[in-house]
Biotite code that builds the C-alpha atoms (Angstrom):
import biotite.structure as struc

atoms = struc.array([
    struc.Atom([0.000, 0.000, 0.000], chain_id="A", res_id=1, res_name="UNK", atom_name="CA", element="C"),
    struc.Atom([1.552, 3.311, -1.056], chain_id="A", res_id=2, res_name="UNK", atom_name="CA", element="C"),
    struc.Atom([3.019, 5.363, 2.152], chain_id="A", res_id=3, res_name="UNK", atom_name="CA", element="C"),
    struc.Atom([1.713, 8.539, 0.595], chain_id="A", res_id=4, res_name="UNK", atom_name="CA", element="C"),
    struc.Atom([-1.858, 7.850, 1.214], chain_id="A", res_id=5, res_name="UNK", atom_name="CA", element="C"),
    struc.Atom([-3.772, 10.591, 2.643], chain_id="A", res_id=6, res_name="UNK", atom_name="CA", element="C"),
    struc.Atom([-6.775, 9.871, 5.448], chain_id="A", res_id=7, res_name="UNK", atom_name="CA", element="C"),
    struc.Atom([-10.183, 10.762, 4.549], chain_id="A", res_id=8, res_name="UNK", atom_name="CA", element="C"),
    struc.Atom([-13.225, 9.432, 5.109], chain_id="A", res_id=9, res_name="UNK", atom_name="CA", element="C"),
    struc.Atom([-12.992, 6.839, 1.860], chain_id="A", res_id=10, res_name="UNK", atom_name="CA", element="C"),
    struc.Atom([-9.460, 6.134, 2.046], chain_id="A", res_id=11, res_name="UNK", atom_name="CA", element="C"),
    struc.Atom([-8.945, 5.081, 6.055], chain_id="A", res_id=12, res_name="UNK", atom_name="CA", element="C"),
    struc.Atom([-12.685, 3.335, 5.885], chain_id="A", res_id=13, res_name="UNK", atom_name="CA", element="C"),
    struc.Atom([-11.755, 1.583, 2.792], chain_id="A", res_id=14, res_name="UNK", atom_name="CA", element="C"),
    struc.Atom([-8.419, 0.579, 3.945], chain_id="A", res_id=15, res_name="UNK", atom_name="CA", element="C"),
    struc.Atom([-10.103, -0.951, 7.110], chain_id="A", res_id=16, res_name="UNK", atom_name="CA", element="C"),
    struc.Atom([-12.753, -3.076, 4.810], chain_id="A", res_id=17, res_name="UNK", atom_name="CA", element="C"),
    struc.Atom([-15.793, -4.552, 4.550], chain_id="A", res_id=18, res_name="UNK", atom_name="CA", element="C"),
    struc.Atom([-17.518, -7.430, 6.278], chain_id="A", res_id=19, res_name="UNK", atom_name="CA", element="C"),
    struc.Atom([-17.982, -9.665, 9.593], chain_id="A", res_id=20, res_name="UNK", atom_name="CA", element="C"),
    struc.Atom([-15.527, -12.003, 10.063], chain_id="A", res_id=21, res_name="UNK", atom_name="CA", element="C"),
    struc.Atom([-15.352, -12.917, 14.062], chain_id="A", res_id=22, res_name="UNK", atom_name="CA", element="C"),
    struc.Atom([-17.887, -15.095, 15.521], chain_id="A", res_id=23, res_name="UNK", atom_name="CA", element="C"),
    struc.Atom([-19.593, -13.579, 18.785], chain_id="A", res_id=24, res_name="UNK", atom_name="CA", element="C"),
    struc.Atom([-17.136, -13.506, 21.410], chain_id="A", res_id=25, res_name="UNK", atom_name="CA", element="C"),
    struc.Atom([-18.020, -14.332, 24.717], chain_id="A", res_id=26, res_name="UNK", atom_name="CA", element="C"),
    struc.Atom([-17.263, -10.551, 26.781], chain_id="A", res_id=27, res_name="UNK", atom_name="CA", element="C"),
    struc.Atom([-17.977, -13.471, 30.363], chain_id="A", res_id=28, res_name="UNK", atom_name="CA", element="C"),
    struc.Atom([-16.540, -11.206, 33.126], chain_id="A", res_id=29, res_name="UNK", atom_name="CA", element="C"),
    struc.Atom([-16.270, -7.775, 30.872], chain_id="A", res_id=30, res_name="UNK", atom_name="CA", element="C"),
    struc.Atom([-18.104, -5.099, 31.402], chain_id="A", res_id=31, res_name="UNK", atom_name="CA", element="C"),
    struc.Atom([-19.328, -1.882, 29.087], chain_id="A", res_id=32, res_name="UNK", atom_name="CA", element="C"),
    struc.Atom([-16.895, 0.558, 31.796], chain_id="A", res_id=33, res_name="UNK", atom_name="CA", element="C"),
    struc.Atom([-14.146, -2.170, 31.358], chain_id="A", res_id=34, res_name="UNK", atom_name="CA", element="C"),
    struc.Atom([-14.268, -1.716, 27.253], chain_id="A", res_id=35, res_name="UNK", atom_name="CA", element="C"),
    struc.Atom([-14.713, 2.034, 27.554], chain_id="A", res_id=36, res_name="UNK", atom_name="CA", element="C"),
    struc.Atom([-11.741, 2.415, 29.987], chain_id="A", res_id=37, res_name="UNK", atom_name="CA", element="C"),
    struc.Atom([-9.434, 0.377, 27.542], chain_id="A", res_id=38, res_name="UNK", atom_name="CA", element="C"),
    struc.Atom([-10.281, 2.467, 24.268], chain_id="A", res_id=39, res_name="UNK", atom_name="CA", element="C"),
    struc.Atom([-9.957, 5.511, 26.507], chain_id="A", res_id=40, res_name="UNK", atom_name="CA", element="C"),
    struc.Atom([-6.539, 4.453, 27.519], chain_id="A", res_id=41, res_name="UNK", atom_name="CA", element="C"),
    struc.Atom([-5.769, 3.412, 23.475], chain_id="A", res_id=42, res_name="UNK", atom_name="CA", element="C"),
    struc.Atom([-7.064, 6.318, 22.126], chain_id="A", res_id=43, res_name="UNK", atom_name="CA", element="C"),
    struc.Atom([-4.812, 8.538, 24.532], chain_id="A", res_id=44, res_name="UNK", atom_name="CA", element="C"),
    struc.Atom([-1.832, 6.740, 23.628], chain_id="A", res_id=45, res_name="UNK", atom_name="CA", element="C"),
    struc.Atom([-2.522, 7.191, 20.033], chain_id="A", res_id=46, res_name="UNK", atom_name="CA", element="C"),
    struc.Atom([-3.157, 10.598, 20.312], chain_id="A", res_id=47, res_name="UNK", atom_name="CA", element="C"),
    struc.Atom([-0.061, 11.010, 21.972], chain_id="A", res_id=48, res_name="UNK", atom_name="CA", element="C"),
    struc.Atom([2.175, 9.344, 19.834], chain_id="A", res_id=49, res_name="UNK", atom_name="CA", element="C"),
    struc.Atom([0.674, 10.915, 16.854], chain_id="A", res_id=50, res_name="UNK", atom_name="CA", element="C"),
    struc.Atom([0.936, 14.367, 18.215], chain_id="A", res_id=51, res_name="UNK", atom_name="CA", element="C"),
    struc.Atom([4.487, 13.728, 19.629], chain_id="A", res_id=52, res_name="UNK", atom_name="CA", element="C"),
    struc.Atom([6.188, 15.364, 16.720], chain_id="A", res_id=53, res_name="UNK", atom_name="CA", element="C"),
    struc.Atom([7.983, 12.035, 15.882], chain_id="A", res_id=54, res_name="UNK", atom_name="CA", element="C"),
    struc.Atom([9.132, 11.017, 12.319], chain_id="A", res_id=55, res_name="UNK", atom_name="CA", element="C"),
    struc.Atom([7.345, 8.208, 10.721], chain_id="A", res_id=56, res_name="UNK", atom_name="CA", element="C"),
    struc.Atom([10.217, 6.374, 11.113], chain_id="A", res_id=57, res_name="UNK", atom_name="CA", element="C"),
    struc.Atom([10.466, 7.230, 15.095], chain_id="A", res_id=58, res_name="UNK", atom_name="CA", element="C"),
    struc.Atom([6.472, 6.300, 15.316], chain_id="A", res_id=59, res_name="UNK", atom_name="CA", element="C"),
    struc.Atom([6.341, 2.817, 13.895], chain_id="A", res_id=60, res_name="UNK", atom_name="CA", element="C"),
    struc.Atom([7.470, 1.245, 17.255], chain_id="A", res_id=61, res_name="UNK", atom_name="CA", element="C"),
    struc.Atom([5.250, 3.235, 18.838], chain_id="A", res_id=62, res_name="UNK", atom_name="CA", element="C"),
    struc.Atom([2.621, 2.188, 16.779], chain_id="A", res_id=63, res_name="UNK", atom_name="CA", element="C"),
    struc.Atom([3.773, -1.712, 17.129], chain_id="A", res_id=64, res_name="UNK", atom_name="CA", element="C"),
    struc.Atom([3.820, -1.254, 20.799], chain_id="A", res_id=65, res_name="UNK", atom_name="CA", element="C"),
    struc.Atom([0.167, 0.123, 20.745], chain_id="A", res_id=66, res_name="UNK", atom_name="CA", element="C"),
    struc.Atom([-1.100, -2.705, 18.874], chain_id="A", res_id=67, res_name="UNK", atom_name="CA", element="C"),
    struc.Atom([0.177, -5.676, 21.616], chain_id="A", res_id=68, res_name="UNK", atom_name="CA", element="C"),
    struc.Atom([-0.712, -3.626, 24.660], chain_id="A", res_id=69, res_name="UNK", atom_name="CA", element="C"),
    struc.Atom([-4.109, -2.985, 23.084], chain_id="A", res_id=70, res_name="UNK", atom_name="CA", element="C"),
    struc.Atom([-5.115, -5.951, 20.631], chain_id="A", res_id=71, res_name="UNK", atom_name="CA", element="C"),
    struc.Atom([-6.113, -9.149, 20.216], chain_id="A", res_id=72, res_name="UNK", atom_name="CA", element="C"),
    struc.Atom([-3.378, -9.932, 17.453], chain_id="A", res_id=73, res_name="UNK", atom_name="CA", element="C"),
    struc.Atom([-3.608, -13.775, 17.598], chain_id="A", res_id=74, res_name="UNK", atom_name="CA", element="C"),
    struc.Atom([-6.964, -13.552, 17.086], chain_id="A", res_id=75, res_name="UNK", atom_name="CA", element="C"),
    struc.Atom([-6.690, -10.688, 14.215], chain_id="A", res_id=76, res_name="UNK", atom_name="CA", element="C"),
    struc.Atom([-3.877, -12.396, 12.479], chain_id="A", res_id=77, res_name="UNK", atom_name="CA", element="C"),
    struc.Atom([-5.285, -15.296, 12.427], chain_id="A", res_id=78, res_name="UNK", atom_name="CA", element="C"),
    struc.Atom([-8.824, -14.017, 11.231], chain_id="A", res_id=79, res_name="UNK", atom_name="CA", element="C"),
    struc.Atom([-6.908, -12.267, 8.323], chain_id="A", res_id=80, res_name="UNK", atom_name="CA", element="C"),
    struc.Atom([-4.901, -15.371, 6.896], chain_id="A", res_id=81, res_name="UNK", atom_name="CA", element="C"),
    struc.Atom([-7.997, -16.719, 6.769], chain_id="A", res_id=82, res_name="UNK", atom_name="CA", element="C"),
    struc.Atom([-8.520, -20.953, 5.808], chain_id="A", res_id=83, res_name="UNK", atom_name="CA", element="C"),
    struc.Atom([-4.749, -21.225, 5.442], chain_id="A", res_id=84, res_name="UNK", atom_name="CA", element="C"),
    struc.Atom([-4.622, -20.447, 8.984], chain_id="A", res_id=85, res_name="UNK", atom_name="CA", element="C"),
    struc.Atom([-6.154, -24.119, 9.280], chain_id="A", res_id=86, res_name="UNK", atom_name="CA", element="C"),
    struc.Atom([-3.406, -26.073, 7.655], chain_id="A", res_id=87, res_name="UNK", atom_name="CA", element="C"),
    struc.Atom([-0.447, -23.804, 8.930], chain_id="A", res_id=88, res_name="UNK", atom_name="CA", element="C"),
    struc.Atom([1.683, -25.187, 11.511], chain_id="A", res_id=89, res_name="UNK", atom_name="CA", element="C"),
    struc.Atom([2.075, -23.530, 14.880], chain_id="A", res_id=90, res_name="UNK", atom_name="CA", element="C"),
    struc.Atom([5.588, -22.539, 14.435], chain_id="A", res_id=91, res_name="UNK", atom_name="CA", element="C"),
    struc.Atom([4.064, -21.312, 10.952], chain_id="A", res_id=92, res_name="UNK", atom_name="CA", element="C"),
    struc.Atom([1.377, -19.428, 13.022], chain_id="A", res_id=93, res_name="UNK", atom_name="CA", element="C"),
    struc.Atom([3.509, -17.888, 15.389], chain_id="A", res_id=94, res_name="UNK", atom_name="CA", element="C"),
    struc.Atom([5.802, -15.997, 13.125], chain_id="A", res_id=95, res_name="UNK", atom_name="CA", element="C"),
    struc.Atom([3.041, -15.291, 10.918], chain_id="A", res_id=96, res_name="UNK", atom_name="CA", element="C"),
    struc.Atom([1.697, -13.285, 13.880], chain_id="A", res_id=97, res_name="UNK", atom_name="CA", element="C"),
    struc.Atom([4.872, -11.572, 14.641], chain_id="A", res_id=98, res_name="UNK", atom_name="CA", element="C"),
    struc.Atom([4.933, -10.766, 11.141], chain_id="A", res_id=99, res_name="UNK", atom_name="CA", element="C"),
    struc.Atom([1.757, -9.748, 10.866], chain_id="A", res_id=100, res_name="UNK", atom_name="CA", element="C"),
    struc.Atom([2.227, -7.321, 14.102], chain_id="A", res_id=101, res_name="UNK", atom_name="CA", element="C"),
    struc.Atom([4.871, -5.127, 12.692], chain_id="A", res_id=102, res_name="UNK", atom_name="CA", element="C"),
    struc.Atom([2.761, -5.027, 9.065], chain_id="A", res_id=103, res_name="UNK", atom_name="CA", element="C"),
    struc.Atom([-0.460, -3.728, 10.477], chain_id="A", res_id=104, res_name="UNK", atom_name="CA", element="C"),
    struc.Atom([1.334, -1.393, 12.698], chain_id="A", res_id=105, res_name="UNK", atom_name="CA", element="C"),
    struc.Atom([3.050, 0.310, 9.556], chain_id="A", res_id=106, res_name="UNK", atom_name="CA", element="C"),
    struc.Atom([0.570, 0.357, 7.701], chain_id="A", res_id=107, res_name="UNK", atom_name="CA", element="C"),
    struc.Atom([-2.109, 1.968, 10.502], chain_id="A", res_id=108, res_name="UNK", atom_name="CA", element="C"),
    struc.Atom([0.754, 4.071, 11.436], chain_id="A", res_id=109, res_name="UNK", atom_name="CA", element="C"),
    struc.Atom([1.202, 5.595, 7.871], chain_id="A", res_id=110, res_name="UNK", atom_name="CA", element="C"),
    struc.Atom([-2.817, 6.405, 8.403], chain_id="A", res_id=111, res_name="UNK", atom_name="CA", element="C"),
    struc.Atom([-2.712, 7.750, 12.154], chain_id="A", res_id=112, res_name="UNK", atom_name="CA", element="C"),
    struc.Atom([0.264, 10.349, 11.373], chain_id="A", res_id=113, res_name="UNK", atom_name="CA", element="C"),
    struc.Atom([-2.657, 11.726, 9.101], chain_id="A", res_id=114, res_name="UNK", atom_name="CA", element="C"),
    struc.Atom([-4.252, 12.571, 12.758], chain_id="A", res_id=115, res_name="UNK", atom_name="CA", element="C"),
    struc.Atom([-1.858, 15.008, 13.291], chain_id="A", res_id=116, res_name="UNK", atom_name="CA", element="C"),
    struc.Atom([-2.836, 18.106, 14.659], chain_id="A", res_id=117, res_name="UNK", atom_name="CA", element="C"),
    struc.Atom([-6.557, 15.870, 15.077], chain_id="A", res_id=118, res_name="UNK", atom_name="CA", element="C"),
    struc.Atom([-7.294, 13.703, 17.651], chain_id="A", res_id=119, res_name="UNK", atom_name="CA", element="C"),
    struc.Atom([-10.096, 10.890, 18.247], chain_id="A", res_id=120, res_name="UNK", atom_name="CA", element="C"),
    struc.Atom([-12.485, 10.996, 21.412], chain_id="A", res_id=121, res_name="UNK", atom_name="CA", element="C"),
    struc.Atom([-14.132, 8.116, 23.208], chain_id="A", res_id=122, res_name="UNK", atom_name="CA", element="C"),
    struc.Atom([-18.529, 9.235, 22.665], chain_id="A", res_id=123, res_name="UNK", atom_name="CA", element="C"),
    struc.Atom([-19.950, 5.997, 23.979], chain_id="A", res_id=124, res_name="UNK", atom_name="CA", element="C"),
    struc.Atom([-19.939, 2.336, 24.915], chain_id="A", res_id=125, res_name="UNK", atom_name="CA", element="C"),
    struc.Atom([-22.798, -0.640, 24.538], chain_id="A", res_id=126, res_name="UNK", atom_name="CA", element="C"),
    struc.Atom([-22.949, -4.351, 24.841], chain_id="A", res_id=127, res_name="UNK", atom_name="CA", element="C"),
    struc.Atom([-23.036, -5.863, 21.128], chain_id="A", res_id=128, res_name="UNK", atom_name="CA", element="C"),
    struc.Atom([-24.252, -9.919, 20.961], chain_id="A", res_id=129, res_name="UNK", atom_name="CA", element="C"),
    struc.Atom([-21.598, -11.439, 23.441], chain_id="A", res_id=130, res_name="UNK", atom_name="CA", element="C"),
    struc.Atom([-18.729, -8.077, 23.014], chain_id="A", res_id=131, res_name="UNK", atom_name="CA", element="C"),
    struc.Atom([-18.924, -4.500, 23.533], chain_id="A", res_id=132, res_name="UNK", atom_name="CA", element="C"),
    struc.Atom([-18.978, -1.722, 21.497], chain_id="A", res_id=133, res_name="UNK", atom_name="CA", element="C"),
    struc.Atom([-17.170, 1.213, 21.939], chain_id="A", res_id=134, res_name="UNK", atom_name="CA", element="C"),
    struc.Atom([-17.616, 4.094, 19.804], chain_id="A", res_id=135, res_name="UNK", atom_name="CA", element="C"),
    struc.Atom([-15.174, 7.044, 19.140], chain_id="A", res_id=136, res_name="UNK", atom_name="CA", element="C"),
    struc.Atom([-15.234, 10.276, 16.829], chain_id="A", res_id=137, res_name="UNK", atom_name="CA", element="C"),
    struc.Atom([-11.866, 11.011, 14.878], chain_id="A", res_id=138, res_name="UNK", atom_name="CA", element="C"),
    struc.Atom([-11.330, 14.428, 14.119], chain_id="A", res_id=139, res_name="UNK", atom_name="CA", element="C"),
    struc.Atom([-8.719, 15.217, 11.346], chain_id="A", res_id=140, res_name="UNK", atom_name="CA", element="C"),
    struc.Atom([-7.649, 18.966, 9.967], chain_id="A", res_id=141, res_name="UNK", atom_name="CA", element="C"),
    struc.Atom([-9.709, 19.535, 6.845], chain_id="A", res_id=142, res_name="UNK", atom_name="CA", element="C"),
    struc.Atom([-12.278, 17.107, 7.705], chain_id="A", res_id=143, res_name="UNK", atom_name="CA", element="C"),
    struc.Atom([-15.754, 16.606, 8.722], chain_id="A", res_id=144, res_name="UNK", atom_name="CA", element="C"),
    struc.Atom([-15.783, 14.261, 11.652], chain_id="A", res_id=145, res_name="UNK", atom_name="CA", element="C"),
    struc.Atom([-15.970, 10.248, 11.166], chain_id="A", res_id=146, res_name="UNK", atom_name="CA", element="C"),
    struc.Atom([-17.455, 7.567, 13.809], chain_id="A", res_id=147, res_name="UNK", atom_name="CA", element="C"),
    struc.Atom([-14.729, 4.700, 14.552], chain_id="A", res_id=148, res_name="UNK", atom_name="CA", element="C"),
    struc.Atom([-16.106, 1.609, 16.609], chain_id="A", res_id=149, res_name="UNK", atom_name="CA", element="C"),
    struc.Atom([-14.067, -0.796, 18.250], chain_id="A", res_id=150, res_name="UNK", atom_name="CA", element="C"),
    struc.Atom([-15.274, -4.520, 19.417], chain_id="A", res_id=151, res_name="UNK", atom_name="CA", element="C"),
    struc.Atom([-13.907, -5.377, 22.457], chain_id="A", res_id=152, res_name="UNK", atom_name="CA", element="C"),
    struc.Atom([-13.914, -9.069, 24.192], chain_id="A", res_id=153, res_name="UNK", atom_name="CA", element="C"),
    struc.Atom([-11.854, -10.551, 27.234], chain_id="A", res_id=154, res_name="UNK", atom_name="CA", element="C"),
    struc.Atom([-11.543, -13.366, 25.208], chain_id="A", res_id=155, res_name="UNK", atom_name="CA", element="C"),
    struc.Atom([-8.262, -14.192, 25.246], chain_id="A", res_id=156, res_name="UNK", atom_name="CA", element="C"),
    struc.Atom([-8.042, -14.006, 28.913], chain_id="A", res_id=157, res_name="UNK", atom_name="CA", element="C"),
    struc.Atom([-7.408, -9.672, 28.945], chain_id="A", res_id=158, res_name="UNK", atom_name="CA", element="C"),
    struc.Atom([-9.532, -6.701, 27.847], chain_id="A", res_id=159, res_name="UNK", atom_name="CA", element="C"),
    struc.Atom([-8.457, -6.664, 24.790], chain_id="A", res_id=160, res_name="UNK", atom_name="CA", element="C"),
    struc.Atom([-10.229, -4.755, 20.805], chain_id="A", res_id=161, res_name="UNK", atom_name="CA", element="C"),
    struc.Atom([-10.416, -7.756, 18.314], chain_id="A", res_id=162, res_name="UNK", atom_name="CA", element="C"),
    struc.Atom([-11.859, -5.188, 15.467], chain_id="A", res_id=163, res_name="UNK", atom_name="CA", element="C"),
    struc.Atom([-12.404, -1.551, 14.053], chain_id="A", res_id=164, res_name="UNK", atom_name="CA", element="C"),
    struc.Atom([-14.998, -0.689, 11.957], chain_id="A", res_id=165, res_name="UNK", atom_name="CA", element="C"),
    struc.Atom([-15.378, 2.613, 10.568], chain_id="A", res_id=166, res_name="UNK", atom_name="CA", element="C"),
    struc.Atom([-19.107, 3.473, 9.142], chain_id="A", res_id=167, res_name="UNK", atom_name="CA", element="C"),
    struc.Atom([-19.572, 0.142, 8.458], chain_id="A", res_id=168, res_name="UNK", atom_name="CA", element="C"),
    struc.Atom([-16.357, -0.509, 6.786], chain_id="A", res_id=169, res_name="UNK", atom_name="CA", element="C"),
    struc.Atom([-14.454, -3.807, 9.098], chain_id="A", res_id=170, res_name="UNK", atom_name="CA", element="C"),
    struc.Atom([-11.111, -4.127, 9.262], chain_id="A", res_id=171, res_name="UNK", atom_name="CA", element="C"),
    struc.Atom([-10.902, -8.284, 9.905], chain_id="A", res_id=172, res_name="UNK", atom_name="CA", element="C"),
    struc.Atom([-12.351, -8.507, 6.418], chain_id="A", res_id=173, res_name="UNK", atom_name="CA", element="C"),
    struc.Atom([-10.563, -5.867, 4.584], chain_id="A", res_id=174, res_name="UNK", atom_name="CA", element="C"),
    struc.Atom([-6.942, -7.792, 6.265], chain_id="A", res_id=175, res_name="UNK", atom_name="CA", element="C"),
    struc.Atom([-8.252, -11.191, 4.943], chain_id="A", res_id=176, res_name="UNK", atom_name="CA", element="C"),
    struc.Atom([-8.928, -9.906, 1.349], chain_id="A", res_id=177, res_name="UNK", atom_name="CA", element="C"),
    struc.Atom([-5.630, -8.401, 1.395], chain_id="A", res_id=178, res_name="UNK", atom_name="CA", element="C"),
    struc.Atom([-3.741, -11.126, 2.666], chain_id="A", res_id=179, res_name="UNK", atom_name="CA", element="C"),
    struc.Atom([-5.153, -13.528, 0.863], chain_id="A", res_id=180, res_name="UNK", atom_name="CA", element="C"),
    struc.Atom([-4.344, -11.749, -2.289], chain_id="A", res_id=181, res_name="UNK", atom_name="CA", element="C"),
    struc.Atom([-0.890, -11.580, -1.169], chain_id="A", res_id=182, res_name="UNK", atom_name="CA", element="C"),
    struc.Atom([-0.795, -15.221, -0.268], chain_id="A", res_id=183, res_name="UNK", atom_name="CA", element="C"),
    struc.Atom([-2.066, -16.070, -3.632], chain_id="A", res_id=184, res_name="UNK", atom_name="CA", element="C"),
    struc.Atom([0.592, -13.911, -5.552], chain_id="A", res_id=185, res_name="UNK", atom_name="CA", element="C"),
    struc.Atom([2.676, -15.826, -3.850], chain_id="A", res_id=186, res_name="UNK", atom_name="CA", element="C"),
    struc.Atom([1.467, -19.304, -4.738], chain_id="A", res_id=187, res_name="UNK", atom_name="CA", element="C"),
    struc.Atom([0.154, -19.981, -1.453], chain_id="A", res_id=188, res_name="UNK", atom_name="CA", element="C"),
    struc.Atom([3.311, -19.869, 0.025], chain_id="A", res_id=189, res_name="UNK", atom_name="CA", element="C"),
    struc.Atom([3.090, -19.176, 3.517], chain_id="A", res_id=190, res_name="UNK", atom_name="CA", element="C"),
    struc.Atom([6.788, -19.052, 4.820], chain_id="A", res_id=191, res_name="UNK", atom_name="CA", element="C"),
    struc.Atom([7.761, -16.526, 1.787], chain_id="A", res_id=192, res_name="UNK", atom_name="CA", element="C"),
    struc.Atom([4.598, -14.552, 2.947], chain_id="A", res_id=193, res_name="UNK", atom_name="CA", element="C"),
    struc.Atom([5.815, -14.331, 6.691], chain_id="A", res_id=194, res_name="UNK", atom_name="CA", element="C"),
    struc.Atom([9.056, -13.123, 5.515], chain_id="A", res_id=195, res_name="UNK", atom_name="CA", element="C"),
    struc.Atom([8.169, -10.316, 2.941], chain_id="A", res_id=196, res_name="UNK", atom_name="CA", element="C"),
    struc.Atom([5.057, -8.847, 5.465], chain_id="A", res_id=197, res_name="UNK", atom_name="CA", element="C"),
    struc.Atom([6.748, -6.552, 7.744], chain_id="A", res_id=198, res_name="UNK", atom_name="CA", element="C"),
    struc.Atom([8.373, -5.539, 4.377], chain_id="A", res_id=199, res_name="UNK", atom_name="CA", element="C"),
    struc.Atom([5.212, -4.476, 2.730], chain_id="A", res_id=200, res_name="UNK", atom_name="CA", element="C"),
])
């Protein structure tokens, strides 16, 4: 994906995609303050980083950092490789995740720098089938405001988002189109994959 793209409306909803991919996810213990308090603390900690007057280069790890502390990436990366998640191995798995960290954080990264001088505010929180909801307004220079929603489960054992969806537009689906069209160019080779992803 070109590291010129500029966030609007289209482009960051688009590059977040289209579609349900995660099954209901029991929230058990969770509650609707619980989800809230964890995109509040996200949401702070990506406004800070964006605003911190960083290079690109200097807010990548950042970024990275972000993305563990705050999301289910086992879960993500495994709903975005899709069925050849299914006959991967788990050593296969487990780099594909680590590879598959560093790749979403650069290329979200790229899109949050476009924040800067904006910022995105925490509006509301609801239960949603067996997760919560939590919805946020971004705010960008130039722009009319734009609703971001993020799914939230305890899941895999922490408070942690599984999902963003931007007016509709879901980023698990959007990740599994893309991947799978890069798993395809490359013959369905998973290991080359894994090492050309946090090169993309």
């Amino acid at each position: 994906m070109p590291n010129d793209i500029r966030l609007t409306r289209r482009s960051f909803g688009l590059g977040l995609g289209a579609g349900a991919l995660v099954a209901a996810m029991p929230a058990q213990a969770l509650t609707v303050d619980q989800a809230r308090s964890l995109i509040d603390k996200a949401v702070a900690d990506i406004n800070r980083v964006i605003n911190s007057g960083k290079s690109e280069a200097g807010m990548f790890p950042e970024f990275e950092k972000l993305f563990a502390r705050y999301a289910d990436v086992p879960t993500i990366a495994r709903a975005a490789l899709g069925p050849a998640a299914r006959q991967a191995s788990d050593k296969q798995m487990k780099a594909f995740t680590k590879a598959f960290q560093t790749y979403i954080s650069r290329k979200y990264g790229r899109r949050f720098r476009e924040f800067i001088g904006g910022r995105i505010e925490v509006t509301d929180a609801r239960p949603l089938k067996s997760y919560f909801e939590v919805i946020s307004t971004a705010y960008l220079k130039g722009e009319s405001p734009f609703e971001v929603r993020w799914h939230v489960s305890d899941k895999a054992g922490r408070n942690l988002f599984f999902n963003i969806i931007i007016e509709g537009v879901n980023m698990l689906a959007s990740e599994r189109t893309e991947i799978g069209a890069m798993l395809d160019k490359r013959k369905g080779d998973l290991d080359r994959l894994i090492a050309d992803l946090p090169l993309v």
